[in-house]
N, C-alpha and C positions, 0 to 999 in steps of 0.2 A: 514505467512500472505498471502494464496493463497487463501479465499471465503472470500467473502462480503453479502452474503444474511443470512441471520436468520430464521430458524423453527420460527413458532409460540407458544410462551408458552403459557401456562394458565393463565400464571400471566399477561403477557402483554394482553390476550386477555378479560381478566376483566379489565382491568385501558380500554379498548377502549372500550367497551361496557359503562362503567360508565362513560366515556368522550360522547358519543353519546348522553346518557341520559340528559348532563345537559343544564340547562338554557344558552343563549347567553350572552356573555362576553362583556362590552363594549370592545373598539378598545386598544390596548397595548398603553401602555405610551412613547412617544416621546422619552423616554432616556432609553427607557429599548426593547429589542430583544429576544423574544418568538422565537424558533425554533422546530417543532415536529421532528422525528426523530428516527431511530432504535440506539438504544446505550447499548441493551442488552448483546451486547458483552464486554464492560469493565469489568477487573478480578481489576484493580489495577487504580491507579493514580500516584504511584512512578514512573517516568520516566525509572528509571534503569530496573522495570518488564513491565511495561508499553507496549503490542505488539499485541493492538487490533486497528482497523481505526478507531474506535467512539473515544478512547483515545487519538488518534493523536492528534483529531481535541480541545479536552480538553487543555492539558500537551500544545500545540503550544501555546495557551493563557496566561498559567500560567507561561512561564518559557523561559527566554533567554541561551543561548547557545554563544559559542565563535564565531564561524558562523552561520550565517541563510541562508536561500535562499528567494529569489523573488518569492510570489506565483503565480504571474502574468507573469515569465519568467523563468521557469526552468532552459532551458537551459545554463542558462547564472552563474547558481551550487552559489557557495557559494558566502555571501557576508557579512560584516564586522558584527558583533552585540555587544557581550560584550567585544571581542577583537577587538578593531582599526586596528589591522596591524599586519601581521606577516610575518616572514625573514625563510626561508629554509638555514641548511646547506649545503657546499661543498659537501657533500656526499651526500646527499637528504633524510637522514634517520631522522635531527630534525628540527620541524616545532618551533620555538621561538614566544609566543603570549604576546603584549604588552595592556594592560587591556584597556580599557576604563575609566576614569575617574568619579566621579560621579555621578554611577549609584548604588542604594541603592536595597537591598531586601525589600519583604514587612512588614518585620518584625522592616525596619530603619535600619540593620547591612550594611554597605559596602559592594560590592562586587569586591572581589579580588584574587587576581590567585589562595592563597590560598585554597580558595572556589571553584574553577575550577581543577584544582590539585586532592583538597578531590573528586567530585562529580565525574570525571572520573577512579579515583580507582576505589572508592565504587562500581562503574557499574561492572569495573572485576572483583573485588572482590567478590560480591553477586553471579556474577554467573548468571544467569536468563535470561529469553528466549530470551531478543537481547544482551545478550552480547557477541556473536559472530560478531557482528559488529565492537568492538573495539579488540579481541583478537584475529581476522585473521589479526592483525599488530604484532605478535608476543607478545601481552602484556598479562601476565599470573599473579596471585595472589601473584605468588611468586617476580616478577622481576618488576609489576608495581611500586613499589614507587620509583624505581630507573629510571626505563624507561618515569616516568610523575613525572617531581620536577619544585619547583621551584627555580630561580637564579634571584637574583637582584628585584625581585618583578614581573619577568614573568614570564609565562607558557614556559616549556619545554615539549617536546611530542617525543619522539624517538621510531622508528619504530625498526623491524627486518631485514629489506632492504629497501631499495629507491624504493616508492611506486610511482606512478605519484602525485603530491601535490594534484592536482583536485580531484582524487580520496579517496584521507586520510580526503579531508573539505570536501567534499560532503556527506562523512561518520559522520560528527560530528554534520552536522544538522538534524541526525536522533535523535530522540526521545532520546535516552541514551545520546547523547550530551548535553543532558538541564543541568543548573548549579544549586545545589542545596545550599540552605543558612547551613554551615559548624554545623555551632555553635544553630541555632535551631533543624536543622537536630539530631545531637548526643546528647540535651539533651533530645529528646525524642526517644532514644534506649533503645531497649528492649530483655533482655538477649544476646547483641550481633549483634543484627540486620540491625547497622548501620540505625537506625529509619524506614527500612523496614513497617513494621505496623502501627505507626505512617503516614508516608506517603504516605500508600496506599488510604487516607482517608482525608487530609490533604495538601497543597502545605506551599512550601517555594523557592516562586520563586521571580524572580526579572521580570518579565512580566506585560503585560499590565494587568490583569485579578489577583483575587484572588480566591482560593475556596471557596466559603462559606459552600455547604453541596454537595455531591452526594450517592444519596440514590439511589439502586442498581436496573435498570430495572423499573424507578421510573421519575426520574430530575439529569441534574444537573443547580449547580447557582452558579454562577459567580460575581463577585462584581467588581468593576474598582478599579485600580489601580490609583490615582490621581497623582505620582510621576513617571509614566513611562517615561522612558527618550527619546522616542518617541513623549513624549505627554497623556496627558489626554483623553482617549477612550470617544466619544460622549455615548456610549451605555454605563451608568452609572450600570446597570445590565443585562446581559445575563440568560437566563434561559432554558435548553435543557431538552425537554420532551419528553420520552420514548412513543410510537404513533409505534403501528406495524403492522394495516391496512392501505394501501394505502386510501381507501375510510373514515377513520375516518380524518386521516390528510388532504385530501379534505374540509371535511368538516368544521375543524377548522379554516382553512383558510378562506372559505368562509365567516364563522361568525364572522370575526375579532377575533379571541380568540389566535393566532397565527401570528408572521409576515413570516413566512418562513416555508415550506413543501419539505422534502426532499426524500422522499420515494415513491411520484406518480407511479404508473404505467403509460403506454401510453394510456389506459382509459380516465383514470382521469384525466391526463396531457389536453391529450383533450378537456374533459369536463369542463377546466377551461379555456383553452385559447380563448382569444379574451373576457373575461369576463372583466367586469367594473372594476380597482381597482386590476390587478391580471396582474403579467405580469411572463413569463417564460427565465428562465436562464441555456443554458447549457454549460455547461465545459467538455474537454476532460480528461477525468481521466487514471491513469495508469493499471486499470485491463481487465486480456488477457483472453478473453475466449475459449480455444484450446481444442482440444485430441489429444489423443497420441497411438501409436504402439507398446506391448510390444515387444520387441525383443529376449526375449524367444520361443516366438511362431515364426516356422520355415518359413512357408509362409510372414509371417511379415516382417523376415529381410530381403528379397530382395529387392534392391532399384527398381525393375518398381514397386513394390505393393508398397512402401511409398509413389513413385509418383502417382500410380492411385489413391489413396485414398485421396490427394491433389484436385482431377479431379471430385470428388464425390458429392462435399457439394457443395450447390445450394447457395454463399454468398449474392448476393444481391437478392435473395425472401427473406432468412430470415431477411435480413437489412432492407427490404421494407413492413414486413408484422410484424408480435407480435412483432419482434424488434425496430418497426422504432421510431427514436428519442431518441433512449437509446443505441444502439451500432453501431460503425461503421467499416465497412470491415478494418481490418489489418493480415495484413500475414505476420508478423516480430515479433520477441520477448523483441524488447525493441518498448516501447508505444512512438507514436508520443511525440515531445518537448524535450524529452529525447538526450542527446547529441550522437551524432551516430548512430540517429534513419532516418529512410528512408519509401520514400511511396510506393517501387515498391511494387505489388499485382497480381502476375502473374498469380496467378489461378483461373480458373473459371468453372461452373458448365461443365464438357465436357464427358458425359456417353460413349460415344463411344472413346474416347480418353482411358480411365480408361478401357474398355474392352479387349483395344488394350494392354495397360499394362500388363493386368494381364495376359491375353495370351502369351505374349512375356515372362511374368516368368514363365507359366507353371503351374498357378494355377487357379482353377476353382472350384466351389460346396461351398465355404471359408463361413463358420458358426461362428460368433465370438459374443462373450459377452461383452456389453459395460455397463459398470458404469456410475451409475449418482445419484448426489443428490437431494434427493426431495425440488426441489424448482422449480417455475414455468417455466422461463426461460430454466433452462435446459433441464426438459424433453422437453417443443414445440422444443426446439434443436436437443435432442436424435430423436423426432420422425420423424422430419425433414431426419436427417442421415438414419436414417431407411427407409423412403422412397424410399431417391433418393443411397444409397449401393443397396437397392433390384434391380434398374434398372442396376444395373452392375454386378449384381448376388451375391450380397453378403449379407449372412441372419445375419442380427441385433440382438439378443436378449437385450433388455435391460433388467438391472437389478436396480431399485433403491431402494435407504436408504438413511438412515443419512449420515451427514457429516463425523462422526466418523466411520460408517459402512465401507463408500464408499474408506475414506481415508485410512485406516486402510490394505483395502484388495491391496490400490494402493501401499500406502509403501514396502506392502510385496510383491511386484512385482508379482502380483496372478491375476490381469483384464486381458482379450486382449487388452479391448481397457477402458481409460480412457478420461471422460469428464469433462471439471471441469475451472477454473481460476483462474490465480494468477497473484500479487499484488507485487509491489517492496519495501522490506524493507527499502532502501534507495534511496536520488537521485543521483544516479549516473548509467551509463550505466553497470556497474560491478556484478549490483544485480541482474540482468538477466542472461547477457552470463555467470557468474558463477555457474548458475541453471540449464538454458536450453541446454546450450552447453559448460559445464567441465564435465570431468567425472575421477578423477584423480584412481580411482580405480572397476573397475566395477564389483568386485565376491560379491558375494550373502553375504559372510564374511564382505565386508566392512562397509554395514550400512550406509551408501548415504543418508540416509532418505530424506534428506532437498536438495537433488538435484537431479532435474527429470530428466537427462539426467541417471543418477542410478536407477530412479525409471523404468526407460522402459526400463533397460538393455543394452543399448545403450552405447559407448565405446566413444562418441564423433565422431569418426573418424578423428582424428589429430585436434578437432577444439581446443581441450583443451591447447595444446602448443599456441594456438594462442592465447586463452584468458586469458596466465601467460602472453604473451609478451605485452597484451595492460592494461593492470593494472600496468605496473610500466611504461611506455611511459606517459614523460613530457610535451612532446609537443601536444596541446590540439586538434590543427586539425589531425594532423599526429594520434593522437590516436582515433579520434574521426572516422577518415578514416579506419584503425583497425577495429573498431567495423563494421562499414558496409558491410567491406569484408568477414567478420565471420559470418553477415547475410546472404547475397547473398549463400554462400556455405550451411550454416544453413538451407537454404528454400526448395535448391534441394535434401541434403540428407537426412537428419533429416525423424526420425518416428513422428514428431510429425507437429499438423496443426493447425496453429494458424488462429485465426477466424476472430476474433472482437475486439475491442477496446472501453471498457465503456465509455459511454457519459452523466457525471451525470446532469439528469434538476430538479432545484429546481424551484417551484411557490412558486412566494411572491409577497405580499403586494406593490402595485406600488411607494409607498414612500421610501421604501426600497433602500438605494446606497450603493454600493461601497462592495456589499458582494462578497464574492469569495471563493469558496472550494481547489483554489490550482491549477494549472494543475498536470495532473498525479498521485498526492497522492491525499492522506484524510488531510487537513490541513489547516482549515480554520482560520482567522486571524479576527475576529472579532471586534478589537480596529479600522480596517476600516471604518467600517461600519458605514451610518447616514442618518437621518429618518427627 
């Protein structure tokens, strides 16, 4: 989950041409919530495959989980939802969850640990792109029914060692923790699939929200849930439309056809604000926009050159110029709100500082190739870099492509220099420093793919013992204090340079309350919402 922007297809670029075309909509209905929006990235709706941010913000609607979190208060990590309560063992390896009562699928079946039990197998089970989030607790195909049972009519959860607790629920209100209805689920299995197909297309949740259809790179729609045990959603129907010009979604919005535009540019943003009937909402979200130093290349791994290149980027022009109001300066790898997360920002444009570096290593003439994907943001970024490297004497080539191009040559640890952003799988501080700064094996054999601190050949430099030791620490400040210290050292040696921190602003319709995308993630809650 490391890019959030989207190429433009052909298909999305006909539905926005045909939306331009049409006649003005009267104003959306009082109990129903129009949002334009990029969501061409959905593969799935199963929760278990489920591991794109347009799906987040779906799957968060359709489906309760044993924990949730506050979207309005990350920090603050897990908090009670289909489980009421749960007990840790003496040993710290099993989390014991006592159900909530009461609370129906939308199908009328109960939901019961049962059901919680089935639906976090099935996740290891299937296998599928996050189920690395519950099988780095040691739960494997073979040991989960043993390792996740139930006793007495509650969830049992046992790990492979005493993790920090905060850290095991933080993990369970990702996306793969949603609870699926058992007994709908499996009768619509197909050769085995554990309703796989079925569910790609289909929910069977106990959430405020139901599926009605999602037609691909199109809509989706939503139906409320009148039994949610939250309460009855005001927004009697939600309906998200695939919109992949910033200036079509302007436009929607404008004409009433639409309550919510999520895709502005700083243009358009613009061009609405202070408009009659339009008001702007931004939220700080968790995606990091950095590069990085491969450590392959010789000159690179000196630490004055990872420092100078810290010294290089001119952060607040770009935060004040194509950026502004959409990113702002962070030089840390866990995003503000995030537990363990900190504002120091020690670097700043300083060319003569960075000359001074690179002389002191002994390097000069430094011609390096950076990647980047074709999307607007980045390159104004790449050419930015290019500018102010040349005042330090270091020549830029840039290279851009696709997302798959770009990514592809960065996994195989083939860039000098990579630009790009990433996005935390889950909320907890762990789904960073386990990326940015582990590195538990770093030969070209091991296959890192999914952790950049591999991807840039980079060895950690001892931070990796630090980030085993704050993943199983209980204690929530004392680890939270961990993480900090593992930044601060992260910022001075680390090849890599973290930038910015996305700031998403949605324009909507000034009747519009109480909407919110989450801090940090993609995760919006929609049953808030009221018009």
């Amino acid at each position: 989950m490391n890019a959030f922007s989207k190429l433009m297809s052909g298909a999305a670029l006909g539905l926005s041409v045909a939306l331009t075309a049409m006649p003005g909509w009267a104003e959306t209905p009082a109990n129903m919530l129009v949002i334009a929006t990029r969501i061409d990235d959905i593969t799935s709706l199963d929760p278990a495959q489920s591991f794109e941010f347009s799906g987040g913000d779906v799957i968060r609607n359709l489906y309760g989980k044993l924990v949730n979190f506050d979207p309005l208060n990350l920090e603050a990590g897990f908090q009670p939802d289909l489980a009421e309560s749960w007990e840790v063992s003496e040993d710290g390896r099993t989390i014991t969850f006592t159900m909530r009562e009461g609370v129906n699928f939308e199908s009328g079946n109960p939901v019961t640990a049962e059901d919680a039990a089935f639906s976090l197998r099935r996740a290891v089970k299937l296998n599928l792109n996050p189920s690395f989030i519950l099988t780095q607790f040691g739960l494997t195909a073979d040991n989960v029914d043993e390792m996740i049972r139930v006793e007495d009519g509650k969830l049992k959860l046992t790990t492979d060692k005493a993790y920090a607790t905060s850290f095991v629920l933080n993990c369970l209100t990702a996306n793969i923790g949603s609870i699926v209805d058992m007994q709908t689920v499996m009768a619509n299995e197909q050769n085995g699939d554990m309703g796989n197909a079925w569910l790609s297309t289909h929910s069977a949740g106990s959430g405020a929200y139901r599926l009605v259809s999602w037609k691909p790179n199109e809509s989706v729609t939503l139906a409320a849930n009148p039994d949610f045990h939250e309460g009855a959603p005001a927004m009697e129907r939600v309906v998200v439309r695939h919109v992949q010009e910033s200036a079509t979604q302007r436009l929607l919005l404008e004409r009433g056809d639409i309550d919510i535009a999520r895709n502005l540019n700083p243009e358009d943003i613009a061009g609405v604000s202070g408009r009659d009937g339009v008001k702007i909402q931004e939220e700080l979200k968790g995606y990091l926009m950095y590069f990085s130093l491969n450590q392959k290349v010789p000159e690179l791994a000196k630490p004055e050159v990872r420092q100078a290149f810290k010294y290089m980027v001119d952060y607040e022009g770009m935060a004040n110029s194509f950026l502004k109001g959409q990113y702002t300066v962070q030089q840390n790898f866990l995003p503000r709100s995030y537990l363990g997360s900190v504002d120091e920002n020690p670097f700043s444009l300083d060319i003569e500082k960075a000359k001074a570096l690179l002389a002191e290593a002994g390097v000069e003439g430094l011609e390096l190739e950076i990647g980047v994907r074709e999307v607007q943001d980045r390159m104004e970024i790449a050419q930015s870099l290019q500018n102010t490297f040349a005042q330090a004497g270091v020549k830029l080539n840039i290279t851009v492509g696709t997302g798959a191009q770009i990514l592809g040559r960065y996994r195989a640890r083939e860039l000098d220099v990579y630009l790009g952003t990433w996005g935390p799988d889950y909320p907890d501080p762990q789904t960073n420093a386990s990326t940015f700064a582990w590195n538990a094996d770093n030969s070209d054999e091991a296959q890192l793919t999914g952790v950049l601190a591999w991807r840039n050949s980079w060895d950690a430099a001892g931070l990796t013992e630090k980030v085993d030791a704050a993943v199983v620490e209980n204690d929530t400040e004392t680890r939270a204090q961990m993480y900090r210290d593992i930044q601060a050292e992260f910022r001075e040696t680390s090849p890599f340079a973290i930038m910015f921190q996305n700031i998403e602003q949605s324009a909507m319709s000034e009747n519009v309350a109480n909407f919110t995308t989450g801090q940090a993630i993609m995760d919006a809650a929609y049953w808030e919402v009221t018009k």
